[in-house]
RONULO-192641 format. One record per residue (C-alpha): chain; residue in three letters; x, y, z; residue number from 1. Coordinates in steps of 0.05 Angstrom, whole numbers. Each point is the difference from the previous one (the first is absolute). Layout:
R chaine residu     xx     yy     zz num
R      A    ALA      X      Y      Z NUM
...
END
This chain:
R chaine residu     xx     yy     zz num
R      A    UNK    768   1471   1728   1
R      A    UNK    -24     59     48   2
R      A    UNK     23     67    -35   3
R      A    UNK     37     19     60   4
R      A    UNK     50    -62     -4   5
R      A    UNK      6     14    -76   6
R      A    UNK     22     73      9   7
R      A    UNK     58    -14     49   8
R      A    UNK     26    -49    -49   9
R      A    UNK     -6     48    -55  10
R      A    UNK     23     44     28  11
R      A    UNK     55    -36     38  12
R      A    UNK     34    -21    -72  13
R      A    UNK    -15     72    -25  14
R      A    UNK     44     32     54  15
R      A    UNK     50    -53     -8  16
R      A    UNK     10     12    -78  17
R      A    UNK     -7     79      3  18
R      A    UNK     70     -5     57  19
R      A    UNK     35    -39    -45  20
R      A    UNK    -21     49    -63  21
R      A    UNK     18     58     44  22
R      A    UNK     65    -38      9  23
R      A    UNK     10    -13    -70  24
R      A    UNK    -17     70    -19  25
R      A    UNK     50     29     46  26
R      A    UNK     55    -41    -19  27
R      A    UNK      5     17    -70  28
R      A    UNK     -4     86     13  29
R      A    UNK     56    -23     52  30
R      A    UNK     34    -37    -50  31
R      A    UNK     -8     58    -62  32
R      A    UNK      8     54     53  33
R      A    UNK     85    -22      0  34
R      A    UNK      0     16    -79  35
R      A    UNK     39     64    -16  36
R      A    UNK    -71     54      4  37
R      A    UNK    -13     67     21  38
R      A    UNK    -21     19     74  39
R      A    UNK    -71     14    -31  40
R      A    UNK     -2    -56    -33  41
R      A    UNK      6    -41     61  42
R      A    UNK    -51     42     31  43
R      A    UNK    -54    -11    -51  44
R      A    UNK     10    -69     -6  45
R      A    UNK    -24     -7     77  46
R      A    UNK    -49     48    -12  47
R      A    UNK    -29    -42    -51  48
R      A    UNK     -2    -69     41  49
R      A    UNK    -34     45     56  50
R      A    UNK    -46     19    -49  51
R      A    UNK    -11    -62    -39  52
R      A    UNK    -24    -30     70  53
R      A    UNK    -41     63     15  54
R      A    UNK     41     26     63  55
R      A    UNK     31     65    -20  56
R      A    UNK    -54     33     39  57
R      A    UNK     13    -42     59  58
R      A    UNK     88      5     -5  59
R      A    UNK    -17     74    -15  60
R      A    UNK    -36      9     65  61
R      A    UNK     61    -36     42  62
R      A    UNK     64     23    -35  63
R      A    UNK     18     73    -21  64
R      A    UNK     40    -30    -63  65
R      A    UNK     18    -67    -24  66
R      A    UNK     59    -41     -7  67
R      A    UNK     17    -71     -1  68
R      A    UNK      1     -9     70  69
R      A    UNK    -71     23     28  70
R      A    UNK    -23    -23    -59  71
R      A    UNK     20    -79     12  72
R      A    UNK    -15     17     67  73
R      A    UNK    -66     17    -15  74
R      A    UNK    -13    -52    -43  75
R      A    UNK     29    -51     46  76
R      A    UNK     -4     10     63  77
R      A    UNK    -62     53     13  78
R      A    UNK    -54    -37     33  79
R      A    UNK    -39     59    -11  80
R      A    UNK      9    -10    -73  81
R      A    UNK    -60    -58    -13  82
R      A    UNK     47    -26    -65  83
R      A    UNK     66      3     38  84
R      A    UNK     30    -68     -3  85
R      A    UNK     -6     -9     79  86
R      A    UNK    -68     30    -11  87
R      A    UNK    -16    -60    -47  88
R      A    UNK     33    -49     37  89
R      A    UNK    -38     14     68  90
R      A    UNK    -69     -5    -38  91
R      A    UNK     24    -56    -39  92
R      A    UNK      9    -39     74  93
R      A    UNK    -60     30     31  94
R      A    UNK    -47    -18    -52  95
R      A    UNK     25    -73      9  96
R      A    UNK      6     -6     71  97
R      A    UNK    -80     21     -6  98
R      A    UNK    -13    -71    -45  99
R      A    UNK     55    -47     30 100
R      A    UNK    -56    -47     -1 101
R      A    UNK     -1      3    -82 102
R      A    UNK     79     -5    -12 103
R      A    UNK     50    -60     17 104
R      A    UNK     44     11     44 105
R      A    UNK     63     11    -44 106
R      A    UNK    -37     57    -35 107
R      A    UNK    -15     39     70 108
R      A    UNK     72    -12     27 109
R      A    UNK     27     23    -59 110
R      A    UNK    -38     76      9 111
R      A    UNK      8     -7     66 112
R      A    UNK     74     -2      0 113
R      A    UNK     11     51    -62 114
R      A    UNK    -31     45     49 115
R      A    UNK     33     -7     59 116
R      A    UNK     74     -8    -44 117
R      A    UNK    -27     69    -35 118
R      A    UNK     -2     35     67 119
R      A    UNK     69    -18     23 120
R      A    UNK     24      9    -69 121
R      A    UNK    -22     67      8 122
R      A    UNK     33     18     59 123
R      A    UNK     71    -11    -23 124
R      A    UNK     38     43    -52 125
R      A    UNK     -3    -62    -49 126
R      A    UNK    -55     49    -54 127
R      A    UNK     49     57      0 128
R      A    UNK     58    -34     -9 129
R      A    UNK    -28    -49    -50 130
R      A    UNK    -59     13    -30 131
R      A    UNK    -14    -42    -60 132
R      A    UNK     26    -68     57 133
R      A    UNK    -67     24     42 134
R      A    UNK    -40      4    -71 135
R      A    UNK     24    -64    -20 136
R      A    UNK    -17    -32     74 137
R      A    UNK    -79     37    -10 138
R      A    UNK      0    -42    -64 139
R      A    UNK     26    -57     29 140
R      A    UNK    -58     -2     48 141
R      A    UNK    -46      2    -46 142
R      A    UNK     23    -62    -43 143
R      A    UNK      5    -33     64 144
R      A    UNK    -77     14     12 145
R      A    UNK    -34    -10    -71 146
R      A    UNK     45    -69     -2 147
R      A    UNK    -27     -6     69 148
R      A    UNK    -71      6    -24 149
R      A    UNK      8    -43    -59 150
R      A    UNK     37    -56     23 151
R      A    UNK    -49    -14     68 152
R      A    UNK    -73     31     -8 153
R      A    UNK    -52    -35    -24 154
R      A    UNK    -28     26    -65 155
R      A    UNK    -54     20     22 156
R      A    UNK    -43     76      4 157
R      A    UNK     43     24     57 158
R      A    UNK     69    -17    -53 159
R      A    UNK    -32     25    -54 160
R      A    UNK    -16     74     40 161
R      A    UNK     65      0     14 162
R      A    UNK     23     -6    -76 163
R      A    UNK    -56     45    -23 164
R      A    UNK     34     46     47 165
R      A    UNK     78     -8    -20 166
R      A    UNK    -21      6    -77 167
R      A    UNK    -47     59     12 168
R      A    UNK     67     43     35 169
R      A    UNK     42    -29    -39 170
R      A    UNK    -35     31    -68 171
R      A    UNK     -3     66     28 172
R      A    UNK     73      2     21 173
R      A    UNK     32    -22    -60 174
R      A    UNK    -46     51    -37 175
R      A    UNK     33     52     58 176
R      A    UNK     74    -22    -11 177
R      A    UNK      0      9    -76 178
R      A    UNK    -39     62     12 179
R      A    UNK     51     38     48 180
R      A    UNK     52    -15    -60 181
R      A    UNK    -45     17    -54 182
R      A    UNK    -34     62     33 183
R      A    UNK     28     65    -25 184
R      A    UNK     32    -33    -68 185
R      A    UNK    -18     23    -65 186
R      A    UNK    -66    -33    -14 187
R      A    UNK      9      3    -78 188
R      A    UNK     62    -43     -5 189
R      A    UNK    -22    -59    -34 190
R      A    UNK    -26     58    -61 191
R      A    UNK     63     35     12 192
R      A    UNK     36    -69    -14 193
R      A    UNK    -48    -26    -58 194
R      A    UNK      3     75    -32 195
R      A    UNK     81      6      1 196
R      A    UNK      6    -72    -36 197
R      A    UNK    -41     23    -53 198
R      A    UNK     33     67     -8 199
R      A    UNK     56    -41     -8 200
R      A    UNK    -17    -42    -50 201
R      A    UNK    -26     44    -39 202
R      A    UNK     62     32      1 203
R      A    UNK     36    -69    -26 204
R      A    UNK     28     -4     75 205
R      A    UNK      8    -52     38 206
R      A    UNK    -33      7     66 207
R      A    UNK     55     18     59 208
R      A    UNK    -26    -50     51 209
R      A    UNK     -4    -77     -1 210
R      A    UNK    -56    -37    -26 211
R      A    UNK    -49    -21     42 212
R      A    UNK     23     62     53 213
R      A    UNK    -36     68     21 214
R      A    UNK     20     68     -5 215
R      A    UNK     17      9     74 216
R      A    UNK     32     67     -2 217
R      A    UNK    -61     20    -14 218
R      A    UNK    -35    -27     62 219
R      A    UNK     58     10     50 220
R      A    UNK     46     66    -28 221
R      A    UNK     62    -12    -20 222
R      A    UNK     20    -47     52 223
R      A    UNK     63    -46    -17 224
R      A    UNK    -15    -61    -33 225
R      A    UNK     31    -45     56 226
R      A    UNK    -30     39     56 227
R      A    UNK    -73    -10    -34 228
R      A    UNK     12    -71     -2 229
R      A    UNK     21    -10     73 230
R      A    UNK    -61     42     17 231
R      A    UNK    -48    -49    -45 232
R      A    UNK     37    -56     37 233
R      A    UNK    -15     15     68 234
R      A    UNK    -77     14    -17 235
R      A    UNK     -6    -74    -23 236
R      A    UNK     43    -19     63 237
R      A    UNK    -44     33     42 238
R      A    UNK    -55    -45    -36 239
R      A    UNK     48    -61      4 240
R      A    UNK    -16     13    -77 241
R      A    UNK     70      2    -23 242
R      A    UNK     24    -73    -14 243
R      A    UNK    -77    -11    -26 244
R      A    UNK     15     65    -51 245
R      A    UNK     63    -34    -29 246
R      A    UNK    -33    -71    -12 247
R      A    UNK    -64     37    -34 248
R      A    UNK     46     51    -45 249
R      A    UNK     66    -20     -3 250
R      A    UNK     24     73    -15 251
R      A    UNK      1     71     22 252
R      A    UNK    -31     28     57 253
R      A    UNK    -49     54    -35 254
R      A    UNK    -67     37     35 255
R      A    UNK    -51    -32    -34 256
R      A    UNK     23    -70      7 257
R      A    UNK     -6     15     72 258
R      A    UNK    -60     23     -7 259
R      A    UNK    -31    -55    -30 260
R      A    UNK     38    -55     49 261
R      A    UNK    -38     28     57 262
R      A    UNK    -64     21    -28 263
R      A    UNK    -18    -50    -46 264
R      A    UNK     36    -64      1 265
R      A    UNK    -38    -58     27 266
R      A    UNK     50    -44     29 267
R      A    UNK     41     58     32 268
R      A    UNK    -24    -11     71 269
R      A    UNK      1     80     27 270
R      A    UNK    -30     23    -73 271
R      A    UNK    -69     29      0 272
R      A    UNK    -33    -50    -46 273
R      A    UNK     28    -57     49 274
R      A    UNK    -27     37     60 275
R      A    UNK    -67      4    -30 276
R      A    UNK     -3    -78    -18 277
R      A    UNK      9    -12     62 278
R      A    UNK    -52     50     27 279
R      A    UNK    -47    -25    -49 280
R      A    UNK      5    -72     17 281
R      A    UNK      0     14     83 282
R      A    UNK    -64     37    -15 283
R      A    UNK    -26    -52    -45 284
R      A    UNK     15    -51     63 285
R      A    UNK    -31     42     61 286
R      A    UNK    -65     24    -49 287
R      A    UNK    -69      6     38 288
R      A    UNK    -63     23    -20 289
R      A    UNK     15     71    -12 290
R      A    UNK     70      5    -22 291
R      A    UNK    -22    -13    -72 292
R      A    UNK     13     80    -17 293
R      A    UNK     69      5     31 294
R      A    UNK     19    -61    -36 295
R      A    UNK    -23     30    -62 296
R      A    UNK     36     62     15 297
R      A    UNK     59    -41     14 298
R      A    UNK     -5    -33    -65 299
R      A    UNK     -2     62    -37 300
R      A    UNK     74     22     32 301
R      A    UNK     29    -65    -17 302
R      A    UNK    -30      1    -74 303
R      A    UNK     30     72     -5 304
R      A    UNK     73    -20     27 305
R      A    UNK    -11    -67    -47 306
R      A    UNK    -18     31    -61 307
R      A    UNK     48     61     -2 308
R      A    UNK     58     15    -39 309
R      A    UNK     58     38     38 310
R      A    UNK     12     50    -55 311
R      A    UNK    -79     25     -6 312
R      A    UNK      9     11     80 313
R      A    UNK     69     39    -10 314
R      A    UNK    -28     40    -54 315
R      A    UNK    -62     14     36 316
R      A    UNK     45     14     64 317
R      A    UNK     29    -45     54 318
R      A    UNK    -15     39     55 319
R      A    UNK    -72     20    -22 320
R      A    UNK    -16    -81    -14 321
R      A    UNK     23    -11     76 322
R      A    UNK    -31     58     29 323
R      A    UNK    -69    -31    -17 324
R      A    UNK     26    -72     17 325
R      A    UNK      8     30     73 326
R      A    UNK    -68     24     -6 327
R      A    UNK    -27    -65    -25 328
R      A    UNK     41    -43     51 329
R      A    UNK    -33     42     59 330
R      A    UNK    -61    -19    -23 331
R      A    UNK      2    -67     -9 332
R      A    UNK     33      3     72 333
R      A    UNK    -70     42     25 334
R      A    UNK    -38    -55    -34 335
R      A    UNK     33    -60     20 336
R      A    UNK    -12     28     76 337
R      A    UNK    -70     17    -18 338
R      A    UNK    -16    -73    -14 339
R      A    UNK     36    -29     44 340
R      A    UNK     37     30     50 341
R      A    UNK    -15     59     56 342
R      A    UNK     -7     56    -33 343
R      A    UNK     57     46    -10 344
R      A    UNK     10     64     43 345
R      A    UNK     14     72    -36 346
R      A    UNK     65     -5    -42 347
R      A    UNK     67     16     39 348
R      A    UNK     64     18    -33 349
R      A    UNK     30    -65    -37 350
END
């Protein structure tokens, strides 16, 4: 397959995923926004999605303060904003429209039409008056054009781009959603928790929480139980993690738990060891003579995922382990375009 055609379907199923995960992302701080917080609290919180997708600098330069509204708006709407939604959506089209000859038809009607929906979507009211119905329709789209993809290409180099694609954003999203809810906790929780259980029984106590639970007060304040557990809730929702929790767990909602479903569960589908089967087995699929390094260096982020535990990674510290899986997902995103694709231009903000 010429490099060219590869790219746009890369990079077609890339912008695809990373509007839905923008969705997703914004529909849970929408969602935990309505709990009883501060005014600050509110504000951080959409400084740290702005941040966690590396656009302060570029919101910054636009707005003279932020707030919910120029902030969705931003992140929405902006076509200025390269990871807006409509941003992501108008690639997503243009990079198929470029290799119509490589898709079925179904697959280019579909971005074709999520397109042109988006921009009449988006000149109505219907975002400010509803948000999370417009973040719901975004991932609506999307299952519309992975089942799509699945159900009517052949299998094929050109279907297997597009996969290496999807699982490649996906990764580094669901890495970015638990990091915009981890970032700025108290890294030494799981110690805290292991620490004030043995104090405890040392003491001939018995330990205040459940088994099986963590110490959440110490990662999130002294936030009311109920209110922590609606929070937890709508991060697996916004994962479409929640039903899949209970079946895994059967019991409380806790941190780590969460942790692990989307990190390191294999048959969780938006979980980072999932994401990295499937990259490993796309690449596997499209290999040529000198992908044999980036398949390697593939191999070694799966074996890491695969062979970790999730309370060496808490007690190391979450946000730490994902900061370097960013950096490592980048690159295997530089290399995978190195062997195969057109090279990629200077970083923009993501």
């Amino acid at each position: 397959m010429l490099s060219r055609t590869a790219d746009h379907l890369f990079w077609m199923a890339r912008y695809t995923e990373r509007a839905e995960n923008t969705a997703r992302m914004l529909d849970v701080h929408v969602q935990t926004s309505l709990m009883p917080q501060s005014a600050e609290d509110i504000e951080q919180g959409w400084r740290a999605i702005l941040g966690i997708s590396e656009l302060q600098h570029a919101y910054d330069n636009k707005y003279h303060s932020i707030n919910a509204k120029d902030a969705i708006d931003f992140l929405v709407r902006d076509l200025s904003n390269p990871s807006s939604i409509a941003s992501c959506l108008k690639q997503a089209r243009e990079n198929a429209r470029a290799v119509r000859g490589a898709l079925t038809t179904e697959v280019w009607e579909i971005q074709n039409a999520t397109w042109l929906k988006m921009e009449a979507y988006l000149k109505t009211d219907a975002l400010e008056k509803n948000p999370p119905e417009f973040f719901e329709w975004v991932k609506h789209r999307s299952h519309l054009s992975r089942g799509v993809t699945n159900g009517t290409m052949l299998q094929d180099e050109a279907f297997h781009f597009i996969r290496l694609g999807t699982f490649l954003e996906r990764a580094d999203n669901t890495a970015r959603i638990l990091d915009v809810k981890f970032h700025g906790a108290k890294e030494n929780h799981h110690r805290h928790n292991k620490h004030h259980t043995k104090r405890n029984q040392q003491q001939g106590q018995q330990a205040a929480q459940p088994r099986g639970t963590d110490d959440v007060e110490a990662m999130d304040g002294n936030r009311e139980p109920q209110i922590d557990f609606y929070y937890w809730a709508a991060i697996l929702r916004s994962v479409s993690a929640f039903e899949i929790y209970r079946k895994v767990y059967r019991d409380v909602i806790t941190p780590a738990r969460v942790a692990d479903l989307l990190m390191l569960h294999p048959d969780m589908p938006r979980s980072l060891l999932a994401c990295l089967n499937g990259v490993t087995e796309n690449l596997k699929a499209v290999h040529n003579d000198v992908s044999a390094d980036t398949e390697r260096f593939a191999g070694k982020l799966h074996a890491d995922l695969q062979f970790s535990n999730i309370d060496e990674i808490l007690d190391a510290g979450l946000h730490d382990y994902l900061t370097v899986f960013f950096a490592r997902i980048f690159e295997l995103g530089n290399r995978i375009s190195r062997d195969f694709l057109v090279p990629m231009a200077p970083p923009t903000a993501r």
